[in-house]
C-alpha positions as CSV (number, residue, x, y, z in Angstrom):
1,X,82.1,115.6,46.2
2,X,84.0,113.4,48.8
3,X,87.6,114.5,48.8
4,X,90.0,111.5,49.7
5,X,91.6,111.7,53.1
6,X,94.8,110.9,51.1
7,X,94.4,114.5,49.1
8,X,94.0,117.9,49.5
9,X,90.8,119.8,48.5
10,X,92.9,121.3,45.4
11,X,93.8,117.6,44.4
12,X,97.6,117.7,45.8
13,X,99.1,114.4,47.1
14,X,98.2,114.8,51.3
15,X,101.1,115.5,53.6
16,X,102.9,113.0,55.0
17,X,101.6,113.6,58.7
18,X,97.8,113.5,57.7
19,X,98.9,110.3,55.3
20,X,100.2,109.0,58.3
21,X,97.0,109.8,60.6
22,X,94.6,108.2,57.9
23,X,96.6,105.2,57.7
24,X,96.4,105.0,61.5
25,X,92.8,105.5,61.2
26,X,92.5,102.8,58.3
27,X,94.1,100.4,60.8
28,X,92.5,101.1,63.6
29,X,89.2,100.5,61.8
30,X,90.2,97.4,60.2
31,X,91.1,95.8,63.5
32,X,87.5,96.5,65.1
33,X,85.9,95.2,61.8
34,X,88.1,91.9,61.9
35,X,86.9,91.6,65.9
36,X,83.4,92.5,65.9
37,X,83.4,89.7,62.0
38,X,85.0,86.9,64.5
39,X,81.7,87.5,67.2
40,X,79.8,90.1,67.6
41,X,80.5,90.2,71.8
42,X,83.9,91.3,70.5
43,X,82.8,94.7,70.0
44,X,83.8,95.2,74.0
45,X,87.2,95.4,72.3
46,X,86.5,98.0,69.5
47,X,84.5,100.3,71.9
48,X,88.0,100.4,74.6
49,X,89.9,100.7,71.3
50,X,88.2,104.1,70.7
51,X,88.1,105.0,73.7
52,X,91.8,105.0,73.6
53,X,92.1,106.9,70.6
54,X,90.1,109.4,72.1
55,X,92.3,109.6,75.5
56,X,95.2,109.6,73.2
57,X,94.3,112.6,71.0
58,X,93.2,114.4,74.1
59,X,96.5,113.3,76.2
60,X,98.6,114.7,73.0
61,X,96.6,117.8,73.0
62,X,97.0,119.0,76.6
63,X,100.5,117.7,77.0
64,X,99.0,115.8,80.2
65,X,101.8,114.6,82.1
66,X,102.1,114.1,86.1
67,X,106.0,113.5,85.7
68,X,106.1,117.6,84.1
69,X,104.5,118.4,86.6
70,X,106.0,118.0,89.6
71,X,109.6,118.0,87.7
72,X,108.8,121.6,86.6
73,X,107.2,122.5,89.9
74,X,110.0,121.4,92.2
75,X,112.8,122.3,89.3
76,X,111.9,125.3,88.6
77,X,108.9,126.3,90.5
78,X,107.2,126.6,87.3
79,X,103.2,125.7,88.3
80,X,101.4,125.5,84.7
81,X,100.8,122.2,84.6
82,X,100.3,121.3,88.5
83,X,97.8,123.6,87.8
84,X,96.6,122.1,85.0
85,X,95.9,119.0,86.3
86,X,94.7,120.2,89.4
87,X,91.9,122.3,87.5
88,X,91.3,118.9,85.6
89,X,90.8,117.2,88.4
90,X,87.7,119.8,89.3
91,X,86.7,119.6,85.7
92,X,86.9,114.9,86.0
93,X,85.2,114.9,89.5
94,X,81.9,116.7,88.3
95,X,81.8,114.7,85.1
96,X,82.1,111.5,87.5
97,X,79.3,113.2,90.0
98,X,77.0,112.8,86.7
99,X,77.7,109.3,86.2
100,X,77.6,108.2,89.8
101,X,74.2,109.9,90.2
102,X,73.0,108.7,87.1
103,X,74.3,105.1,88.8
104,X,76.1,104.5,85.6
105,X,79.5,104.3,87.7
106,X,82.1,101.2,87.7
107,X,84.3,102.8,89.8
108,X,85.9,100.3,93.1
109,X,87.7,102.1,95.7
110,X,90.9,102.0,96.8
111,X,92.2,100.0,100.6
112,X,93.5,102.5,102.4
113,X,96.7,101.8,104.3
114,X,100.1,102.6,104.1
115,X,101.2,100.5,100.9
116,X,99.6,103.4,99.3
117,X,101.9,106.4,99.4
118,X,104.6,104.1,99.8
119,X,103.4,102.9,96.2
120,X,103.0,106.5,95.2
121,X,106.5,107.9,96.7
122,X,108.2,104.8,94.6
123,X,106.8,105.6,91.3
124,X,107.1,109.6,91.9
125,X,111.1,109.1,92.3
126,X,110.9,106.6,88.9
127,X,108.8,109.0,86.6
128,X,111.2,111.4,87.2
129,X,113.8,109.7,85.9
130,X,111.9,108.3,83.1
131,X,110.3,112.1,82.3
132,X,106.9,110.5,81.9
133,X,104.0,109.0,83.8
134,X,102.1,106.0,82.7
135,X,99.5,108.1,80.7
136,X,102.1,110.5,79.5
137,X,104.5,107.3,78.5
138,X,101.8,106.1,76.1
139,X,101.2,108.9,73.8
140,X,104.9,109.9,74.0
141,X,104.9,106.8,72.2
142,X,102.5,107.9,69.7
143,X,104.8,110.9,68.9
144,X,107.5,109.0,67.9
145,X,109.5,108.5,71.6
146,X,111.3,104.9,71.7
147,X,112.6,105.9,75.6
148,X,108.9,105.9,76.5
149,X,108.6,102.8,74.5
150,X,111.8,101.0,77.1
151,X,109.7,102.9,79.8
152,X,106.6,100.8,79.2
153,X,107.9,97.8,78.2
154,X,109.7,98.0,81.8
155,X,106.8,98.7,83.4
156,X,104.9,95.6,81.7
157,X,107.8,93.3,82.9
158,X,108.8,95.0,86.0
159,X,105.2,94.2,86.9
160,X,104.5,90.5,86.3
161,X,107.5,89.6,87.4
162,X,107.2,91.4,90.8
163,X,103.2,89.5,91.3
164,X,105.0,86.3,91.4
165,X,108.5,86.6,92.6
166,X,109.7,84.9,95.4
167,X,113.2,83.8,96.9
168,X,114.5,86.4,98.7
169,X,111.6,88.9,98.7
170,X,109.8,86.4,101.0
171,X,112.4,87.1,103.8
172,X,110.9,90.7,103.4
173,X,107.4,89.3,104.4
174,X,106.1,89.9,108.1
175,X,104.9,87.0,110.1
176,X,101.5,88.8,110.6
177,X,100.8,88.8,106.9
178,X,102.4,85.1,106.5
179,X,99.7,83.9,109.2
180,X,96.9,85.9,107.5
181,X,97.9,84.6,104.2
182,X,97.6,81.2,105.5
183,X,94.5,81.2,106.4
184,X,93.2,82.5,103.2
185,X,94.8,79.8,101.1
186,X,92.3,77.4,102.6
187,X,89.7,79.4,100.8
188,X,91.3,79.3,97.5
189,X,91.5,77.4,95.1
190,X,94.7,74.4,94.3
191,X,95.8,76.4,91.7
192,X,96.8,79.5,93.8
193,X,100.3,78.8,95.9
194,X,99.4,82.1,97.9
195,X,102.0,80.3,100.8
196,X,105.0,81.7,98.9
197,X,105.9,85.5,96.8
198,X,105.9,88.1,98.5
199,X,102.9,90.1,96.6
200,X,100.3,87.4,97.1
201,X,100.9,87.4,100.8
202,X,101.1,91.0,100.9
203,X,97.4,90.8,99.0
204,X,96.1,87.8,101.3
205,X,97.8,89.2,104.6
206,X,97.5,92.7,104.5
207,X,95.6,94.7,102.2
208,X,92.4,92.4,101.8
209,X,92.4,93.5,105.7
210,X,92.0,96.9,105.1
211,X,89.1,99.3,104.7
212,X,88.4,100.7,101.3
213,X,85.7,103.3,100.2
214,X,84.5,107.0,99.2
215,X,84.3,109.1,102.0
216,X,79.9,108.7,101.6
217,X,80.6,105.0,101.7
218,X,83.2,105.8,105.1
219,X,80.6,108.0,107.0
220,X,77.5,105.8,106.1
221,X,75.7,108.6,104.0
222,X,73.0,107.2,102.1
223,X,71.0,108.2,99.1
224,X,70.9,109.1,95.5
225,X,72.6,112.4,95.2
226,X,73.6,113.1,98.9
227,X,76.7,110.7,98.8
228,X,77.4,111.8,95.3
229,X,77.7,115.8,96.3
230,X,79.8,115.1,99.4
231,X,82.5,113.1,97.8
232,X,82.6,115.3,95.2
233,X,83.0,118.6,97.2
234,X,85.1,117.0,100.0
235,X,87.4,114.8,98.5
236,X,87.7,116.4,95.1
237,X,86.7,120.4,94.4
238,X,88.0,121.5,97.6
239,X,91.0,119.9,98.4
240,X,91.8,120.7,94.3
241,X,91.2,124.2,95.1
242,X,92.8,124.6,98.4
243,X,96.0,123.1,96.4
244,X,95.5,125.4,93.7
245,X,95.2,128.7,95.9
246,X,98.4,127.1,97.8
247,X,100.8,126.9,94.5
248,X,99.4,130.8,93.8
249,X,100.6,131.9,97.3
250,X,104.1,130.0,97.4
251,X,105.5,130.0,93.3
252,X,102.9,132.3,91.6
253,X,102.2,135.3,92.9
254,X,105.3,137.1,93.6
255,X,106.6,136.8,90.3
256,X,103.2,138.0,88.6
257,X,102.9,140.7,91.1
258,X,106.3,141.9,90.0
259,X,106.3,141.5,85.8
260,X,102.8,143.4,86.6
261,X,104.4,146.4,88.0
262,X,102.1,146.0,91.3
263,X,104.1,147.3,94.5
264,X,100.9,147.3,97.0
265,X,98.4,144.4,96.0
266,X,95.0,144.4,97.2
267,X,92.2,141.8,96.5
268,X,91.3,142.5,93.3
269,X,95.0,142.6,92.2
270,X,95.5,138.9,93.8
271,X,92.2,138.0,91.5
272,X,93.9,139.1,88.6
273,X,96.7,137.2,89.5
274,X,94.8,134.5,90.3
275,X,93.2,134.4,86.7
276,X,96.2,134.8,85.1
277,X,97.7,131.2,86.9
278,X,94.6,129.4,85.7
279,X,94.8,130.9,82.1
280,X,98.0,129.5,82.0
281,X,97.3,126.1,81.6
282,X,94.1,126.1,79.1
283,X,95.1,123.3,77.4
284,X,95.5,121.1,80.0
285,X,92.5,121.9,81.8
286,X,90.2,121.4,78.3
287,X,91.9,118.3,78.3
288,X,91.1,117.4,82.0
289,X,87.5,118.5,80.9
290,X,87.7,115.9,77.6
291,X,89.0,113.1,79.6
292,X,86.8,113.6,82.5
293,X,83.8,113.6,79.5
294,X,85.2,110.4,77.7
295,X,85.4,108.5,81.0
296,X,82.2,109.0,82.3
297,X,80.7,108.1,78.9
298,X,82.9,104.6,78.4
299,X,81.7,103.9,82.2
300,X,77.9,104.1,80.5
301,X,78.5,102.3,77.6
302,X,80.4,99.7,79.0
303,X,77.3,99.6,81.6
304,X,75.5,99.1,79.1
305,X,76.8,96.5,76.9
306,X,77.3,94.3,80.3
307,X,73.2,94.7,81.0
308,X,72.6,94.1,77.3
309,X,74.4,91.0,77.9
310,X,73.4,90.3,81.3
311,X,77.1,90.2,82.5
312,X,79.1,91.8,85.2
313,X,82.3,91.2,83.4
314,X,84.2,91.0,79.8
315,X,85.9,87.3,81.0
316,X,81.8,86.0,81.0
317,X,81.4,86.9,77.1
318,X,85.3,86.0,76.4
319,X,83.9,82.5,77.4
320,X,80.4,82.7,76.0
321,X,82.2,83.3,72.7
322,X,84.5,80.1,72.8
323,X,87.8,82.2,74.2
324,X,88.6,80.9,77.8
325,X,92.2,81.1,77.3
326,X,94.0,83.1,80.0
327,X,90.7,83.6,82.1
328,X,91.5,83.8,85.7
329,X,90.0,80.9,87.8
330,X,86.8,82.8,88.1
331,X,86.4,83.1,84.5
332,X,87.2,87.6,84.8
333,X,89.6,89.4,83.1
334,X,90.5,92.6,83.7
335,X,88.2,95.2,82.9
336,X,87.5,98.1,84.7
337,X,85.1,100.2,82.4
338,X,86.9,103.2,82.5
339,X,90.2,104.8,81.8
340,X,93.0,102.9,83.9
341,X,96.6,102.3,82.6
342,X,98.9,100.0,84.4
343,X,97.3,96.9,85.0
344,X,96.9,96.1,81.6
345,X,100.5,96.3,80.5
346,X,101.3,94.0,83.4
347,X,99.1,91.1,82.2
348,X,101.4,92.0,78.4
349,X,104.3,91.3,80.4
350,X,102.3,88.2,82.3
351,X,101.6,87.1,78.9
352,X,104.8,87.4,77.6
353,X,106.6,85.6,80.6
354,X,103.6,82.7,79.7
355,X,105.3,82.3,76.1
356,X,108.6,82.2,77.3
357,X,107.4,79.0,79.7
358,X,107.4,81.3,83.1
359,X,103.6,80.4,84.7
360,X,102.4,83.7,85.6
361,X,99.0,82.4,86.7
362,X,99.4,80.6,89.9
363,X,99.3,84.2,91.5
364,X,96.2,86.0,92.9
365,X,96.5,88.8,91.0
366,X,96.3,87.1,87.5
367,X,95.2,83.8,88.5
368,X,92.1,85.0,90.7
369,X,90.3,87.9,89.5
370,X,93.0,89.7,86.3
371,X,93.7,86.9,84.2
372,X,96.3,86.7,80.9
373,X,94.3,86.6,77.7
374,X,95.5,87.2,74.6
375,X,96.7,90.5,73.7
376,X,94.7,90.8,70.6
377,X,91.3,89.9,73.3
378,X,92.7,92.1,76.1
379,X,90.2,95.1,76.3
380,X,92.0,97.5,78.4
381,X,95.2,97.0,76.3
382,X,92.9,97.7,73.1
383,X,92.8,101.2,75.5
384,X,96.0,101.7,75.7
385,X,96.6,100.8,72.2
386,X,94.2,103.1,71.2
387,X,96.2,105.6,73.4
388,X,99.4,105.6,71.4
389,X,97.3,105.6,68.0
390,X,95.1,108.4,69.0
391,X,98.3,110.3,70.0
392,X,99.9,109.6,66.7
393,X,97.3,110.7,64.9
394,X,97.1,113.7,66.5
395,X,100.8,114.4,66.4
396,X,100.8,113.4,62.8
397,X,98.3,116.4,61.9
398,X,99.8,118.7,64.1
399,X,103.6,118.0,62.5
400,X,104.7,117.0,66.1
401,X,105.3,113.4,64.8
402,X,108.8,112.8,64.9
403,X,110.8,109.4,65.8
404,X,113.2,110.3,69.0
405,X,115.8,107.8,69.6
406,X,117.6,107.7,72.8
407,X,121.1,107.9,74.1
408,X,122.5,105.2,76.0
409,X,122.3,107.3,79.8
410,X,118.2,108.5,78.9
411,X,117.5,104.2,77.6
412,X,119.1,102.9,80.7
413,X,117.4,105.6,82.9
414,X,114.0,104.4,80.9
415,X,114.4,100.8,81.8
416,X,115.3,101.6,85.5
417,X,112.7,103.9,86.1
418,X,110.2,102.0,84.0
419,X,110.7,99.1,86.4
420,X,110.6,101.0,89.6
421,X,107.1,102.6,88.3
422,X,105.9,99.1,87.5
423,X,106.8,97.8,91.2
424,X,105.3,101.3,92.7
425,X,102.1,101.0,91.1
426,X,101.8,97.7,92.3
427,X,102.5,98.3,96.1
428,X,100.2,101.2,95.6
429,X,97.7,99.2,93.8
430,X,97.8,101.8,90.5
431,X,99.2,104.6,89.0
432,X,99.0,108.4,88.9
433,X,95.5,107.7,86.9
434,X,94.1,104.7,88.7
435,X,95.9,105.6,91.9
436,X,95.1,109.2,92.1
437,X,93.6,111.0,89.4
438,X,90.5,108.3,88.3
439,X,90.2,107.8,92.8
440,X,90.0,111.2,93.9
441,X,87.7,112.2,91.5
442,X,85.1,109.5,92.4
443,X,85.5,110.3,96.2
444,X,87.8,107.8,97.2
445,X,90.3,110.0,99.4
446,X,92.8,107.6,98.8
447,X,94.1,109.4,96.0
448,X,95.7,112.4,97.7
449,X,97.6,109.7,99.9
450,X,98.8,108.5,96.5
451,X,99.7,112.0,95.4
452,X,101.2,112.8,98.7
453,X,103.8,109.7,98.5
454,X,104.5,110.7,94.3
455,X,104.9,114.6,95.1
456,X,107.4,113.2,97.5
457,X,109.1,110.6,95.9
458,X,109.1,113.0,92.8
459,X,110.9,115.8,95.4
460,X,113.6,113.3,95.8
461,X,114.1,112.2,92.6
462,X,114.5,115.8,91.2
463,X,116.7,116.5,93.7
464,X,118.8,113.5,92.5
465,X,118.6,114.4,89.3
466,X,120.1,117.6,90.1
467,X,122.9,116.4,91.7
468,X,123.6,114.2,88.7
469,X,123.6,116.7,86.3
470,X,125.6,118.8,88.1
471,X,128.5,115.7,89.5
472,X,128.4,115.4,85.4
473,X,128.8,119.0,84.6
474,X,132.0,118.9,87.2
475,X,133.2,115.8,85.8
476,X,133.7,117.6,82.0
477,X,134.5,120.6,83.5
478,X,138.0,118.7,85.2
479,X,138.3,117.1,81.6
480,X,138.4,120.5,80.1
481,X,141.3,121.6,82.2
């Protein structure tokens, strides 16, 4: 006997949480049905869409959130889940080793250059202020959290509008990268005006100068599995554990040493110590674990689908299928084939600005290579969709569903910082996942510049955020006279 998912085994009406989550399922179901009935090339969508439900139930589970992280390690010097991502980061980078070997891997480095902790310190001070990342923001929203709602509808805007804006942010651009840009116009297209905004010339003149690459790729290492194990030992386990043994040494040990009674530690003692730190953040490192799982296995089905298709890119089958709307001007769309976050909200907000009669595609980072389809044929933001619906589900079954509406000081914060994070991620060409946590762990050093600029920027920004609280604390303390 089949017992409905809308009933309990006894018969009783289901809870509202898991009526909730079976509804979301329904849904979610529905709308990959309806896709894959219109063509059957649209299954590309369904197969991001659960994906996303996957990284959004795992997300939910581990509480996996950059912005805790270095807010509770530089607030508090609380390390659990610095820890815990830095033990997922182990966990991702030998899931990815599998793939690359395997040579299922879609991963593209990173240029390397200063624009990237410079990216990285701008969206650490933002995310502090917002209290979420760009993963994190997402399955906020599937618990119920409208500020991370404002924080990634800020970063969707913030975003598109920073690609194309001009006027007085083309003072800001050097002469070097004016010249540079120059010359790459003649190589593109009529449609591109790469001669004005200063993100296009900042692309054109700067970074499509620089060097990008895993550190195998940097020191000309060749091979099958030779490459593989150096980039995933040098750039990722050890750097993870050196980081890891650091954060034991400077916030972790003395106060285990003293709840545990231990006046004289030896080795063993510091092991035990040591093992207790890692313990401490279980759930986020299963979750690392899940996420590095799930992304290795969308990079080998999307692989797959492409060869079955003999494509190198969604935008090909998009126009196969009859859809070229919003194609860039080499008929791609975004599409990464694994987990990635930011760039797909800024093609929403591209989109948007479209319908409100704003072009948004005579820039290089939509018009050349990103493109502006159609939300509902958008495969990364079937990802990110899946991300809040996964998360809802999950918080649904849990009971940690509940709608959070905020005050007036946390929405404006979530606007402000949204943007900022939207304008970071751009200058450091992604975010604390495509940036850092999906680079690193495929061996593009790059990463830990990232992390470097957001530990800073986050430094500052709880710092800040100190000093606000307390000017406020002050303030109603002179009322209360």
């Amino acid at each position: 006997m089949i017992v409905s998912a809308l009933e309990t085994p006894g018969g009783r009406p289901a809870p509202p949480g898991r009526r909730a989550a079976a509804a979301l399922l329904v849904l979610a179901a529905l709308a990959a049905g309806a896709a894959v009935a219109v063509d059957g090339r649209l299954v590309y969508l369904a197969v991001y869409g659960a994906f996303g439900l996957a990284y959004g139930a795992v997300l939910q589970y581990g509480r996996f959130c950059m912005a805790s992280a270095v807010r509770d390690l530089f607030a508090v010097g609380v390390v659990r889940m610095a820890v815990g991502v830095l033990i997922a980061v182990v966990l991702y980078a030998l899931t990815a080793a599998l793939v690359r070997g395997a040579g299922l891997s879609a991963f593209h480095a990173s240029a390397l250059g200063w624009h990237v902790p410079i990216g990285g310190a701008i969206f650490g001070l933002a995310m502090v202020f917002t209290g979420g990342c760009a993963s994190s923001s997402l399955y906020k929203c599937g618990e119920g959290s409208l500020s991370a709602l404002l924080v990634i509808v800020a970063i969707s805007l913030s975003q598109a509008w920073f690609v194309s804006a001009g006027g007085w942010l083309d003072a800001l651009v050097p002469a070097s990268w004016a010249a540079e840009a120059a010359v790459q116009a003649q190589t593109m297209p009529a449609e591109l005006d790469i001669g004005r905004g200063w993100f296009d010339q900042f692309l054109a003149g700067h970074v499509w100068g620089l060097q990008g690459g895993t550190l195998a790729e940097r020191l000309g290492v060749e091979g099958r599995w030779l490459p593989v194990l150096l980039d995933t030992t040098l750039v990722a386990v050890l750097p993870a554990l050196a980081l890891l043994l650091l954060l034991y040494r400077l916030r972790f040990r003395r106060p285990w040493l003293k709840r545990s009674g231990v006046s004289a530690p030896g080795l063993a003692d510091d092991l035990r110590g040591l093992a207790a730190m890692l313990g401490s953040s279980r759930n986020t490192a299963i979750a690392g674990l899940l996420l590095g799982l799930l992304a290795g296995l969308q990079m080998a089905v999307t692989s797959a689908l492409r060869e079955h298709w003999g494509i190198l890119n969604f935008g090909e089958a998009l126009a196969a299928a009859g859809f070229s709307s919003g194609l860039s001007l080499q008929d791609t769309v975004f599409d990464p084939g694994y987990w990635y976050i930011t760039t797909q909200e800024a093609q929403l907000g591209g989109w948007i600005f479209e319908r409100l009669g704003r072009p948004s595609m005579d820039n290089l980072f939509f018009g050349l290579d990103n493109g502006l389809p159609p939300p509902w044929l958008n495969a990364p933001l079937w990802m990110s969709a899946g991300i809040v619906v996964g998360a809802a589900v999950r918080a649904n079954l849990v009971g940690e569903f509940k709608w959070k509406w905020p005050g007036l000081e946390t929405a404006l914060l979530a606007l402000a910082g949204g943007a900022l994070m939207g304008i970071g991620s751009r200058i450091g060409m992604g975010c604390n996942i495509g940036a850092f946590f999906a680079t690193v762990t495929n061996g593009d050093p790059s990463g830990w510049l990232f992390l470097a600029g957001m530990s800073a920027g986050a430094f500052v920004g709880v710092r800040l955020l100190q000093r606000w609280i307390e000017w406020q604390a002050s303030r109603q303390s002179g009322w209360s006279v």
